[in-house]
Structures are given as C-alpha cells and as structure tokens.
KEDRENVEX-777378 format. One record per residue: residue in three letters; residue number from 0; x, y, z of N, C-alpha, C, CB in turn. Coordinates in nm, 2 decimals. Each point is the difference from the previous one (the first is absolute). Glycine has a CB too. Layout:
REM KEDRENVEX-777378
['ala' NUM [X Y Z] [X Y Z] [X Y Z] [X Y Z]];
...
//
This chain:
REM KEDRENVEX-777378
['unk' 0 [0.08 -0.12 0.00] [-0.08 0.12 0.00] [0.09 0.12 0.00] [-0.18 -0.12 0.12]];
['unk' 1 [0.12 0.25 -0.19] [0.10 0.14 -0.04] [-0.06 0.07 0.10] [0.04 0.01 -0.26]];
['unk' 2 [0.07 0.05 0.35] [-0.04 0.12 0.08] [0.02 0.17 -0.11] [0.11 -0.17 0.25]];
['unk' 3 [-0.21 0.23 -0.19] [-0.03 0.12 -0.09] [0.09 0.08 0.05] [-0.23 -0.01 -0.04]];
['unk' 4 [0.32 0.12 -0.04] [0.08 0.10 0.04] [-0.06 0.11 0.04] [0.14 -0.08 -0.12]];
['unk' 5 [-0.13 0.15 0.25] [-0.06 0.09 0.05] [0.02 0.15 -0.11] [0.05 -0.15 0.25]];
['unk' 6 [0.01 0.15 -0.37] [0.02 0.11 -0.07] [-0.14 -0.03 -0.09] [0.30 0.06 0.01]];
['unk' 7 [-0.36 -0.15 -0.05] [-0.11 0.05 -0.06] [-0.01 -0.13 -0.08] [0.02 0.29 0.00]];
['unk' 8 [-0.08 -0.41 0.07] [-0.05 -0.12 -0.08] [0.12 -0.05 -0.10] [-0.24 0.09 0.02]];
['unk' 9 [0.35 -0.08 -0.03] [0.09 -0.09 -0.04] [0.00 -0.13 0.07] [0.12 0.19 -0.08]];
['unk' 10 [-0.11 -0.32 0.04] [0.09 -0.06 0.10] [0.14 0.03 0.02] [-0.14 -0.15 -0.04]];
['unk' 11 [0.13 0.07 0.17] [0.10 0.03 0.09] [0.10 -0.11 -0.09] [-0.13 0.09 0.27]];
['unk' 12 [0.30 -0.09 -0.28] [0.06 -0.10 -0.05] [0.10 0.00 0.14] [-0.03 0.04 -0.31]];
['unk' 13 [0.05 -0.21 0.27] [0.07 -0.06 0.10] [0.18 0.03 -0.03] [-0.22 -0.21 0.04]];
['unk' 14 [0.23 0.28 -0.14] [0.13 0.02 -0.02] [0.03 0.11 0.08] [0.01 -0.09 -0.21]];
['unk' 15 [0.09 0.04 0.32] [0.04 0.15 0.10] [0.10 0.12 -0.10] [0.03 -0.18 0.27]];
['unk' 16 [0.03 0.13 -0.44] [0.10 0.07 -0.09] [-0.10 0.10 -0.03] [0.17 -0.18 -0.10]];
['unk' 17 [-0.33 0.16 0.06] [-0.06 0.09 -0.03] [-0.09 0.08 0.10] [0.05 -0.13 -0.18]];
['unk' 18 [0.00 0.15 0.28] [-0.08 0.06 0.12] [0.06 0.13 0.02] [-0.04 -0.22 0.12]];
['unk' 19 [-0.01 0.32 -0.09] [0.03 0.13 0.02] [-0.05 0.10 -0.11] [0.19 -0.10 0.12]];
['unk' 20 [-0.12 0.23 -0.12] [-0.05 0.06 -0.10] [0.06 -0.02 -0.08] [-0.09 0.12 0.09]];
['unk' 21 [0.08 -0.14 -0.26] [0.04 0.01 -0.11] [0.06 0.12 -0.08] [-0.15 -0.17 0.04]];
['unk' 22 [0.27 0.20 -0.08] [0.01 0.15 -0.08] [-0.10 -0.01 -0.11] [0.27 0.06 0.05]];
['unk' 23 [-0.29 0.08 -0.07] [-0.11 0.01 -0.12] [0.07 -0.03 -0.14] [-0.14 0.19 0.14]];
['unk' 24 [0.06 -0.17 -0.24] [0.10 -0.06 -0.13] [0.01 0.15 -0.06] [-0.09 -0.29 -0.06]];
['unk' 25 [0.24 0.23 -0.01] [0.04 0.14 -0.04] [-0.01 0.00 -0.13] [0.14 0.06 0.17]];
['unk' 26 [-0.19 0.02 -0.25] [0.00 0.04 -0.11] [0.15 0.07 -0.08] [-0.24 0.01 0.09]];
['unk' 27 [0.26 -0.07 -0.20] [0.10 0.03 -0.11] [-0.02 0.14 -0.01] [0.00 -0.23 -0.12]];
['unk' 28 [0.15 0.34 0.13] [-0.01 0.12 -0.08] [0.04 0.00 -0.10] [0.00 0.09 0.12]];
['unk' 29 [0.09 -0.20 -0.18] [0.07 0.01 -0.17] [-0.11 -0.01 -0.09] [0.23 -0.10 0.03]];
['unk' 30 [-0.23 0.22 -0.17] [-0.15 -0.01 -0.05] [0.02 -0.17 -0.05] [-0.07 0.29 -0.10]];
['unk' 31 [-0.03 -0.31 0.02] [0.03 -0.16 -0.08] [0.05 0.03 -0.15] [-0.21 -0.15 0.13]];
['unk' 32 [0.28 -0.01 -0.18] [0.10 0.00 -0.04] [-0.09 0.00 -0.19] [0.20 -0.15 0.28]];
['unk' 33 [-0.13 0.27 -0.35] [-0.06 0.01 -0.12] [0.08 -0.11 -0.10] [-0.07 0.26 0.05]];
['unk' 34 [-0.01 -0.26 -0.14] [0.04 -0.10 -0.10] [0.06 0.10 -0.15] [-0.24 -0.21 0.12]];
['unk' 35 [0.28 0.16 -0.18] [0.02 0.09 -0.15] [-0.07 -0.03 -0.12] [0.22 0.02 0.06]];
['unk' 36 [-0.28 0.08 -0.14] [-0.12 -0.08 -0.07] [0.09 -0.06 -0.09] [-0.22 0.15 0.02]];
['unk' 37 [0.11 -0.17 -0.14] [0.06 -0.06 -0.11] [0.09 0.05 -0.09] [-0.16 -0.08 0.03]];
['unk' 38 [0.08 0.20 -0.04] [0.07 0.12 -0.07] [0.17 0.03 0.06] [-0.26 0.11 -0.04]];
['unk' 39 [0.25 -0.05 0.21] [0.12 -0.02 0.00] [0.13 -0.12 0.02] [-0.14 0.18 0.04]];
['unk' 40 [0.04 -0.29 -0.03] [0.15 -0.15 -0.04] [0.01 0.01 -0.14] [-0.06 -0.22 0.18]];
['unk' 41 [0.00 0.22 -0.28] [0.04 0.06 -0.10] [0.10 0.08 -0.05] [-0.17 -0.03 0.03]];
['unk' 42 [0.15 0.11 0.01] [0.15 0.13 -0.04] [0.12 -0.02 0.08] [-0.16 0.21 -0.04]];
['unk' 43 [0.12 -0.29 0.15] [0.15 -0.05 0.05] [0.04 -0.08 -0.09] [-0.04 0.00 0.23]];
['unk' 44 [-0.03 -0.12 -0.24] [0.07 -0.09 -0.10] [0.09 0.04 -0.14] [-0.20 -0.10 0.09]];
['unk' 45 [0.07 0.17 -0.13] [0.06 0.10 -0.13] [0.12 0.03 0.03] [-0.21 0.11 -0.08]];
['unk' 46 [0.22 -0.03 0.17] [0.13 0.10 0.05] [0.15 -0.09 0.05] [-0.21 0.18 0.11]];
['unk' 47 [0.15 -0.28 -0.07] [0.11 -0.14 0.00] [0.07 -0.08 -0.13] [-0.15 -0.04 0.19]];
['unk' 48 [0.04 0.04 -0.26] [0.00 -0.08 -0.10] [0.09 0.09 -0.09] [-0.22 -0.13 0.03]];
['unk' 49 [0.20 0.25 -0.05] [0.08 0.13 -0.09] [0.13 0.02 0.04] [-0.20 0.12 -0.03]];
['unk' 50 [0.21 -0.15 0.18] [0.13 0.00 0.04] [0.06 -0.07 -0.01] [-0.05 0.08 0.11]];
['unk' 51 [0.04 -0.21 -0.04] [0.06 -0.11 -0.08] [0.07 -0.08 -0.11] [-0.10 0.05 0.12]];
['unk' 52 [-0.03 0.02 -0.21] [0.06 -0.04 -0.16] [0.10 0.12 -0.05] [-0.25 -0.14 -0.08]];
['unk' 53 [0.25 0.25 0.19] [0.11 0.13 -0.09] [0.15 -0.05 0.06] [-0.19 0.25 0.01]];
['unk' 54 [0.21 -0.29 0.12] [0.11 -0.09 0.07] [0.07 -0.07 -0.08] [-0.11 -0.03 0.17]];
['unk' 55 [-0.04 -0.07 -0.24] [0.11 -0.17 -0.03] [0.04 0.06 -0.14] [-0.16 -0.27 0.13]];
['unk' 56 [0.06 0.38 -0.22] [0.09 0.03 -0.12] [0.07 0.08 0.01] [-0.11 -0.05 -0.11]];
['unk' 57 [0.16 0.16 0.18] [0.13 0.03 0.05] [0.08 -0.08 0.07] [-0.08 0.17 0.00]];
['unk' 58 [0.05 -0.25 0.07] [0.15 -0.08 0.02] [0.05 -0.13 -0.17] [-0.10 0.00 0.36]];
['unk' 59 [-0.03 0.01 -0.40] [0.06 -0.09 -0.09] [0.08 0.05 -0.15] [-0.19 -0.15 0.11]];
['unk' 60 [0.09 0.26 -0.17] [0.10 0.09 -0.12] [-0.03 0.17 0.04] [-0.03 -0.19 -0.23]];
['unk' 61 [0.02 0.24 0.39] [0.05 0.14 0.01] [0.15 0.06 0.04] [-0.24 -0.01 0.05]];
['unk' 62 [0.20 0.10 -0.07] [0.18 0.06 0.06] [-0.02 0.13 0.12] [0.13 -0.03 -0.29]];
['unk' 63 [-0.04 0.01 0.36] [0.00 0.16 0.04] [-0.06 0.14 0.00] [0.14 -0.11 -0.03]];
['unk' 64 [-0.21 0.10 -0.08] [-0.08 0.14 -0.04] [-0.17 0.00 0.04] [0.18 0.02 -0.22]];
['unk' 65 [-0.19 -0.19 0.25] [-0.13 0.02 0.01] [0.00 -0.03 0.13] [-0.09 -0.05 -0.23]];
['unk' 66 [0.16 0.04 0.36] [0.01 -0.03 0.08] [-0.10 0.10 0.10] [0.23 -0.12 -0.09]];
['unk' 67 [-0.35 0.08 0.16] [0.00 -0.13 0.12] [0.00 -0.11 -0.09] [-0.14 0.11 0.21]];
['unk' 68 [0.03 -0.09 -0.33] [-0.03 -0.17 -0.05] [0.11 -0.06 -0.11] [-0.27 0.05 0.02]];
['unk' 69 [0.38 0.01 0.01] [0.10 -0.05 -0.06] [0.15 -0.03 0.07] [-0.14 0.13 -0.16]];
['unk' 70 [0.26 -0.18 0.14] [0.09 -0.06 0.11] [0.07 0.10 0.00] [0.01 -0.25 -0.01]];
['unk' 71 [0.04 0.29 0.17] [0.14 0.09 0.02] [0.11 -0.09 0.00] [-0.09 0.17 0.16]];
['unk' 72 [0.17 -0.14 -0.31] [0.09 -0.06 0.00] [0.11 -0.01 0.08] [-0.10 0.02 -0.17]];
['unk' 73 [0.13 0.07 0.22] [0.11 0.00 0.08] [0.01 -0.07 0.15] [0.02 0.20 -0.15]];
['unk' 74 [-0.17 -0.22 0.18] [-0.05 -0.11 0.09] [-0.03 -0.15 -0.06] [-0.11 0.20 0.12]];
['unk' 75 [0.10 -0.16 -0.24] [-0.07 -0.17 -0.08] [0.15 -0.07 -0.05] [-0.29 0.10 -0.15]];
['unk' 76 [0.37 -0.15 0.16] [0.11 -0.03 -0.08] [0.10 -0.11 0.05] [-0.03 0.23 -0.06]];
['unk' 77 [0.07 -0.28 -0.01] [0.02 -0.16 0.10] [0.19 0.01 -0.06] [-0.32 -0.22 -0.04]];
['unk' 78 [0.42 0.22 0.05] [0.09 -0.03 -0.05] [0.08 -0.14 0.01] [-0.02 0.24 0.02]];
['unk' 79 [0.09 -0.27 -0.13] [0.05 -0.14 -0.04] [0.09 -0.03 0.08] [-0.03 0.03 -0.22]];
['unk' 80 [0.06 -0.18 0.22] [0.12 -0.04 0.09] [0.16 0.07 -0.05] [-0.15 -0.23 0.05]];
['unk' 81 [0.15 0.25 -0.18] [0.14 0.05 -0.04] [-0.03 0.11 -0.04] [0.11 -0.18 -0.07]];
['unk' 82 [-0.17 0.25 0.13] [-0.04 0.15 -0.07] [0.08 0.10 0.12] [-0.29 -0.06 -0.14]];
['unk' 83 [0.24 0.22 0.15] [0.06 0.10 0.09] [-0.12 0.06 0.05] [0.23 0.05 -0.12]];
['unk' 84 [-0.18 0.00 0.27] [-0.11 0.09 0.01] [0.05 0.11 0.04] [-0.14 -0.14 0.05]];
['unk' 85 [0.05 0.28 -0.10] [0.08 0.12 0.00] [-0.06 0.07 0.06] [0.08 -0.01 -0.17]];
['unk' 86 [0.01 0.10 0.25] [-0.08 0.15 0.11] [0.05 0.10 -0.01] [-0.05 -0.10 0.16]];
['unk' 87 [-0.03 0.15 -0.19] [0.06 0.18 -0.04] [0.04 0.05 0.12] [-0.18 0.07 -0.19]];
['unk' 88 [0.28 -0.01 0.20] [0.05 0.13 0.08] [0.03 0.12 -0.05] [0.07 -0.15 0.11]];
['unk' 89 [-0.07 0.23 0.03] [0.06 0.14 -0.09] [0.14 0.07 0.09] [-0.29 0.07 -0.09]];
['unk' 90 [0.41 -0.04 0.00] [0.11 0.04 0.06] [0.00 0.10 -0.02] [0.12 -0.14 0.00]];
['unk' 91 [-0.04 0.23 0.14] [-0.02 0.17 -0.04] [0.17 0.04 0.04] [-0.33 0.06 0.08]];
['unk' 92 [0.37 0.06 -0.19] [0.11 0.04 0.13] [-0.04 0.13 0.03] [0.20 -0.14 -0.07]];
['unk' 93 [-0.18 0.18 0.16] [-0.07 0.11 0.09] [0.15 0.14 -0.03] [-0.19 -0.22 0.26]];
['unk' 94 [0.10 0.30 -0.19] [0.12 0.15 -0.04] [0.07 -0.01 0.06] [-0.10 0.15 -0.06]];
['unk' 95 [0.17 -0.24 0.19] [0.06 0.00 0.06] [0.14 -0.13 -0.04] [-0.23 0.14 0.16]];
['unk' 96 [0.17 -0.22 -0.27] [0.08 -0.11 -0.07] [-0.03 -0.10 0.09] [0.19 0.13 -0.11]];
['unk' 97 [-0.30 -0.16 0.18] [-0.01 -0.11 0.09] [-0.09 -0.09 -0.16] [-0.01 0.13 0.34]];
['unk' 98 [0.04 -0.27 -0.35] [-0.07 -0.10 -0.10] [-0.10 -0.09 0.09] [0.20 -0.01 -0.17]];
['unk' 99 [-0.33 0.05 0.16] [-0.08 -0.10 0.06] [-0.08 0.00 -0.05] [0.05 -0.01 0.17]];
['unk' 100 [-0.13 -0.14 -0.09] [-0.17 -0.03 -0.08] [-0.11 0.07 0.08] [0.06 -0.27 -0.09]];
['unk' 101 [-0.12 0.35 0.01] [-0.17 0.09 -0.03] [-0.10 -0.12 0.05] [0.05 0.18 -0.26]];
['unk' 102 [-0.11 -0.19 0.35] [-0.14 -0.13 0.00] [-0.07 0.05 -0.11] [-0.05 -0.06 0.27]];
['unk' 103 [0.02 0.01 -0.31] [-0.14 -0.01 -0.13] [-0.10 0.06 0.06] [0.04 -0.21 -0.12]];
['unk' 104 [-0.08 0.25 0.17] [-0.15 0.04 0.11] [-0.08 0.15 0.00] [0.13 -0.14 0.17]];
['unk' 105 [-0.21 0.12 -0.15] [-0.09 0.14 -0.06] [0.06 0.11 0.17] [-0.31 -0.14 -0.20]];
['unk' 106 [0.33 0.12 0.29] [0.02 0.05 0.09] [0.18 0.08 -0.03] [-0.22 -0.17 0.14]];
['unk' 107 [0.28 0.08 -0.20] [0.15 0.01 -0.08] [0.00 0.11 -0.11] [0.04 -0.25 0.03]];
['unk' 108 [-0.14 0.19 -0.15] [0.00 0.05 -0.12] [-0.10 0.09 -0.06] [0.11 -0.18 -0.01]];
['unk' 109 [-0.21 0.14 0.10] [-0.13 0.07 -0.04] [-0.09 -0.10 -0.08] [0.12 0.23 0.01]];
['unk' 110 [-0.03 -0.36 -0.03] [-0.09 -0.11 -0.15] [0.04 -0.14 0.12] [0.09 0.13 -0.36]];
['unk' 111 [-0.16 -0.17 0.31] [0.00 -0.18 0.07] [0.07 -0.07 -0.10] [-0.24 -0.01 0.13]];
['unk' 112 [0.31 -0.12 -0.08] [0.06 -0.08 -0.08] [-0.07 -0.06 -0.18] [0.10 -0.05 0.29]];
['unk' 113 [-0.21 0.03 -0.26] [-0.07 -0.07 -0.11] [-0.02 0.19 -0.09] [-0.16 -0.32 0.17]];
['unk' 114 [0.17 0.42 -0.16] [-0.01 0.12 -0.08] [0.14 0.00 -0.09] [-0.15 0.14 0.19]];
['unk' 115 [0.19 -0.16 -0.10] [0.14 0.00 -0.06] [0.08 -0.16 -0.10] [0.01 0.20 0.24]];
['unk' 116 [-0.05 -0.28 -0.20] [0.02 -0.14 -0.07] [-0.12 0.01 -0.11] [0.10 -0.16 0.22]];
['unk' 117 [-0.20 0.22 -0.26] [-0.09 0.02 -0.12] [0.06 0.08 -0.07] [-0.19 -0.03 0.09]];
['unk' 118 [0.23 0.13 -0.02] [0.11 0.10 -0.11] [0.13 -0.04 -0.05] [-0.08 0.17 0.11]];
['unk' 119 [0.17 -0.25 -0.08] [0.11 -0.02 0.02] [0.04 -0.03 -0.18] [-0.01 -0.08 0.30]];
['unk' 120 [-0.05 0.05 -0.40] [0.02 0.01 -0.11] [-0.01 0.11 -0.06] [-0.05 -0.16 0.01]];
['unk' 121 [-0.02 0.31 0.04] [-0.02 0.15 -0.06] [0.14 0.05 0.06] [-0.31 0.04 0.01]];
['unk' 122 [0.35 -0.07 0.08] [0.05 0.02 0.15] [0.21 -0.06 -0.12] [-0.33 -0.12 0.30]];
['unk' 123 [0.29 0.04 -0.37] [0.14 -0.10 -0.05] [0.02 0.12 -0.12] [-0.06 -0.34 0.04]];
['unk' 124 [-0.11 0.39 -0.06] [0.07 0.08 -0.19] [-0.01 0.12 0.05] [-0.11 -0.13 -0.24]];
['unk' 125 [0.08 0.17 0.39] [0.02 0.15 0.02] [0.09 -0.02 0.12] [-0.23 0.12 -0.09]];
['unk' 126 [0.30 -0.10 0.08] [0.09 0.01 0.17] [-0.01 0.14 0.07] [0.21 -0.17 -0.09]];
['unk' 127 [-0.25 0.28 0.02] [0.01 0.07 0.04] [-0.16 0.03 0.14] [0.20 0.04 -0.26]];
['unk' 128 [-0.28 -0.11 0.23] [-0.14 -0.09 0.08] [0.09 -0.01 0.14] [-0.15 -0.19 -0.21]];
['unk' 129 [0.25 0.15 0.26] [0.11 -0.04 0.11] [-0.03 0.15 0.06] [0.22 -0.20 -0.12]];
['unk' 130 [-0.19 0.27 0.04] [0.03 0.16 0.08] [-0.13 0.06 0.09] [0.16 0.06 -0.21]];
['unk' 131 [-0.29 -0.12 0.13] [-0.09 0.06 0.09] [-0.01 -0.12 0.14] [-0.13 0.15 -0.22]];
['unk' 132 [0.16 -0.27 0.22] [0.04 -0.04 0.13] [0.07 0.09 0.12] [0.00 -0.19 -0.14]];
['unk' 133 [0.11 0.21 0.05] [0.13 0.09 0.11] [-0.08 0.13 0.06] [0.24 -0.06 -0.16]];
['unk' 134 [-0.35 0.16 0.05] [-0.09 0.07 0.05] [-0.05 -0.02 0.14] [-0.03 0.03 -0.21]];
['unk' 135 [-0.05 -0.17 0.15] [-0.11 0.01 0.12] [0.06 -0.05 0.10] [-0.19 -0.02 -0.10]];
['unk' 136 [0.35 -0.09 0.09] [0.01 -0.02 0.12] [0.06 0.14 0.10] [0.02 -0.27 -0.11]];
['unk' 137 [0.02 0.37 0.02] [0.06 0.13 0.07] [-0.11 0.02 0.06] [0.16 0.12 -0.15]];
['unk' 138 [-0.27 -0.10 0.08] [-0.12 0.08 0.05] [-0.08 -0.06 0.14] [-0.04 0.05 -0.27]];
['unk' 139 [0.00 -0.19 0.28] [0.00 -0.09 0.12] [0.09 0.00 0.11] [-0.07 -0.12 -0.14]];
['unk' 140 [0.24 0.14 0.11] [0.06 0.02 0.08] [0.12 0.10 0.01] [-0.10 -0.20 0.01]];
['unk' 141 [0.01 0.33 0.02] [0.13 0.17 -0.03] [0.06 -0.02 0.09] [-0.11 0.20 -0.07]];
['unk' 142 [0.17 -0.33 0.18] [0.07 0.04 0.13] [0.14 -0.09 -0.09] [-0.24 0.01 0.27]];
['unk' 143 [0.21 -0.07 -0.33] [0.08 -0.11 -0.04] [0.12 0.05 -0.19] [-0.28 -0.20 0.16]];
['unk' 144 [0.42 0.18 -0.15] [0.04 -0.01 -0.13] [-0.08 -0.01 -0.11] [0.15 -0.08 0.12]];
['unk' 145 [-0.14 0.16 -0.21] [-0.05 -0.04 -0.15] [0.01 -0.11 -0.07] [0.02 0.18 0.00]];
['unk' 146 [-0.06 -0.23 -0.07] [0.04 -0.12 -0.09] [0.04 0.06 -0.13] [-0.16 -0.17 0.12]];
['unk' 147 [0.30 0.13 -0.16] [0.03 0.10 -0.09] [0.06 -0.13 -0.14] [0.08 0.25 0.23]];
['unk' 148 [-0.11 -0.35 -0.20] [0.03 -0.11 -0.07] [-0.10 -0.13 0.03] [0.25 0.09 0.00]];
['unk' 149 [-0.34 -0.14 -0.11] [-0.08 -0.13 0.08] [0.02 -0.11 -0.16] [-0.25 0.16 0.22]];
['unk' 150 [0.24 -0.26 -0.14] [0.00 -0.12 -0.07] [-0.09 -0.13 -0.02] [0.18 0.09 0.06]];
['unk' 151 [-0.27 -0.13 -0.14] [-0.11 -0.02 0.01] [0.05 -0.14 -0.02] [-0.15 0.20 -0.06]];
['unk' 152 [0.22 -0.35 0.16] [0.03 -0.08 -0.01] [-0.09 -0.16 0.03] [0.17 0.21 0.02]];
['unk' 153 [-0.13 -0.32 -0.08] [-0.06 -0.11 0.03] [0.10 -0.10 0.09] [-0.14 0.03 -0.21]];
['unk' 154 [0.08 -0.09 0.29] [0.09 -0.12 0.08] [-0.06 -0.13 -0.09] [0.01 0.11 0.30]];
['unk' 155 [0.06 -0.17 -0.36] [-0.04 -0.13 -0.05] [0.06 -0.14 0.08] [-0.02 0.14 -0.22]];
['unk' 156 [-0.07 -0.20 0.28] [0.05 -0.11 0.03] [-0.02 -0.12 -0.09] [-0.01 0.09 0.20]];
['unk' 157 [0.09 -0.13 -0.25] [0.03 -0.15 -0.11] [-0.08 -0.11 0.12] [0.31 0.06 -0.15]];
['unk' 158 [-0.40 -0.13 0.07] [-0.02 -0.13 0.03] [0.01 -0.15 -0.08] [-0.12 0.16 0.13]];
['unk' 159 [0.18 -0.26 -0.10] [0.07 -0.14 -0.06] [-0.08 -0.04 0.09] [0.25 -0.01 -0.08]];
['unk' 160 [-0.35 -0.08 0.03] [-0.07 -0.10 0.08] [-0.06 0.05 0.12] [0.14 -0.14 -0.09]];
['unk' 161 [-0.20 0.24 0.07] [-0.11 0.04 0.10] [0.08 0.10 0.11] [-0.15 -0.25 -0.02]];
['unk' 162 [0.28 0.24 0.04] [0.10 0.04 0.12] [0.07 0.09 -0.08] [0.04 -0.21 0.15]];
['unk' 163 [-0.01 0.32 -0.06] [0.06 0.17 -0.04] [0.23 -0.10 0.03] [-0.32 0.30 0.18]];
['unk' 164 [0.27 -0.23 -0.34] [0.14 -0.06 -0.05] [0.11 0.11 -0.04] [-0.13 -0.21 -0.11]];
['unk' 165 [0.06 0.31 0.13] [0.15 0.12 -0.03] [-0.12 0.13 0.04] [0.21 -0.11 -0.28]];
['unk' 166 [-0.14 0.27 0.27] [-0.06 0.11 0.03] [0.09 0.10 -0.08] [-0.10 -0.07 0.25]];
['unk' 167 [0.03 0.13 -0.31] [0.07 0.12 -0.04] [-0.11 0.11 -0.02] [0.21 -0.14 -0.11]];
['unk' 168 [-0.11 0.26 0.09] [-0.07 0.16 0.03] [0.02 0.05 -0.18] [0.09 0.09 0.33]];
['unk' 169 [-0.27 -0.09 -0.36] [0.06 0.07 -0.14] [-0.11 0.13 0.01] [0.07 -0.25 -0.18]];
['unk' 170 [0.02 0.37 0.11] [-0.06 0.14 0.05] [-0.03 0.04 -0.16] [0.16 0.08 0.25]];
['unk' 171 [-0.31 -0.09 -0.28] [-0.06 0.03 -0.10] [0.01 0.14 -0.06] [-0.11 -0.17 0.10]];
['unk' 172 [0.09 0.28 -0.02] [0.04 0.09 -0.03] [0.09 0.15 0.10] [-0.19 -0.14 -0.16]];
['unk' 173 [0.23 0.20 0.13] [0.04 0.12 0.08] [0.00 0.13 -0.04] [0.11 -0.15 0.09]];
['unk' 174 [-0.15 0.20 0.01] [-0.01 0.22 -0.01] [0.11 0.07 0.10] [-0.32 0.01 -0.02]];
['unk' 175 [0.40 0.05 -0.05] [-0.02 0.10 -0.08] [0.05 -0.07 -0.12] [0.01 0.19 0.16]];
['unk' 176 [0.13 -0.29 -0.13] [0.03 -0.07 -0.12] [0.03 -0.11 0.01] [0.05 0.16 -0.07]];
['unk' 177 [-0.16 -0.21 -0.03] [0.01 -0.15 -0.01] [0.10 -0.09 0.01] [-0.12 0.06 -0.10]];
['unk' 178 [0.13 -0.11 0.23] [0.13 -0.06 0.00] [0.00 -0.12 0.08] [0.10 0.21 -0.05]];
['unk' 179 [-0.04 -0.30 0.08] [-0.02 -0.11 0.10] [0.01 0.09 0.18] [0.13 -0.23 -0.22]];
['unk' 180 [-0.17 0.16 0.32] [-0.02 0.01 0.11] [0.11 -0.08 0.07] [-0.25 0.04 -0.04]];
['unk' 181 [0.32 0.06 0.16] [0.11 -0.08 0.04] [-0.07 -0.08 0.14] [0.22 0.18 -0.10]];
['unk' 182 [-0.16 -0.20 0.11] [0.03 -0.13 0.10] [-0.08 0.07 0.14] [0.30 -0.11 -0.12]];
['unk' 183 [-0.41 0.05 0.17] [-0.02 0.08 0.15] [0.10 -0.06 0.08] [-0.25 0.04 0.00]];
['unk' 184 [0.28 0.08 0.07] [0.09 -0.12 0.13] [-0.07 -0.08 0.09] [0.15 0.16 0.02]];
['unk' 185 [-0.09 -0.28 0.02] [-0.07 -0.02 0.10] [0.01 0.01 0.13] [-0.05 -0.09 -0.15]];
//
C-alpha cells in the first residue's frame, strides 16, 4: 500500500535518494542550433569545388604568376642527388673598407629575400640595381658606414649522391664594378 505525500497527493516513494526538496529545472540560454539551407550548402560546395579544381590545375600546368592557384616555385622544388643547391647572398664593402655580408631582410634592405631572388636576373643585366640597395641600406641605417661596393653572390653546394660534396662562392654580379668578391674573413 502507497502512503500519500503530505505536499499534495503524490505518493509517497520509498526511495530515501529521492526525498527532500528537488532543484527546479533549468532552462537552456544558448538560442538553438540553426541548420544551413539548401541554397546555402550549395554555394559552399560550389566555392569548394572552384577552389579545388583551380589548385590541382595549378599545381599540375601553372606557374608562379598565377599563384595562390598556382606553385611557389621557390617553395615547390625538389633537387637531384648530383645536382647543387644555391643561396644567394649579398657582400658589401662599407666606406670604412670593412668586407661583410648584408642579411637579405627587409629590416636590412628594405626588400625581403624572395624580392630580391625574383629579380636577380634584371639585377645580373643591370648591376647598377646593386646601388639602390646601398641607398636603402644607408637610408635604414644613417648610424652605420655606407656601402660603397656590393656583391650580389651565390653559395653553391655540390651534391654526389645526395651528400654535400664540395662548396664554393660564385659572385654573379658586382657594383660599382663588376668584379669578383674577395674573400670574407672569417
């Protein structure tokens, strides 16, 4: 037999877990959760689909010009086991006759490395292109020697079978006059 709960004709339950007062129930404030119609999964897709296919035909016959949907070569590039890999530097000699290397860097030069490795062919048939470096690096740094000589050089390291097999310094071009780059000390 059910004893009646003195709050108002419930029975009473023999479970002492549910005895006492109960917290009230709380209601959700996050609104509820929307859906996207048709229309817009649609134009996502579209917008995927357009993207995707601009990617895979730039990576397969784009170049550089059409780049995002085309490859940065100078990031895309695999070199051979007997092949070289080359890094541009830049030698300066300063008005004081000190010979050292310029970082490549827009905080340096005013241009970042990859500005200057895109030019470096305009840069081979104009050398005189070298001089507005020496500008801006004056201009960046009026506390510091002029650069009164720069050399727009490669480090090549030789590779034989995957492994760096020799190094040498070849200096593509120089301002004021073209001429090889001596020796940094070290």
């Amino acid at each position: 037999m059910q004893s009646i709960s003195p709050e108002g004709g419930r029975p009473a339950s023999s479970d002492p877990a549910s005895e006492g007062p109960q917290p009230p129930e709380q209601r959700s404030t996050e609104p509820p959760v929307q859906t996207l119609g048709r229309a817009s999964v649609a134009w996502r897709l579209a917008a995927l689909l357009l993207g995707t296919v601009l990617v895979v035909r730039g990576s397969v016959i784009g170049n550089d010009v059409e780049w995002p949907f085309g490859p940065m070569s100078q990031f895309a590039f695999r070199v051979g086991q007997n092949d070289a890999i080359r890094a541009t530097f830049l030698q300066a000699r300063t008005a004081d006759g000190e010979v050292k290397l310029v970082p490549i860097t827009v905080s340096d030069l005013g241009l970042a490395r990859a500005e200057i490795e895109g030019q470096q062919p305009s840069i081979i048939r104009n050398p005189s292109m070298l001089a507005d470096l020496a500008a801006s690096y004056a201009r960046l740094h009026p506390g510091q020697p002029k650069l009164t000589q720069l050399w727009l050089n490669e480090r090549v390291t030789v590779l034989r079978n995957g492994r760096a097999a020799g190094e040498r310094v070849d200096t593509l071009v120089g301002w004021p006059a073209n001429d090889t780059a001596p020796e940094l000390p070290r």
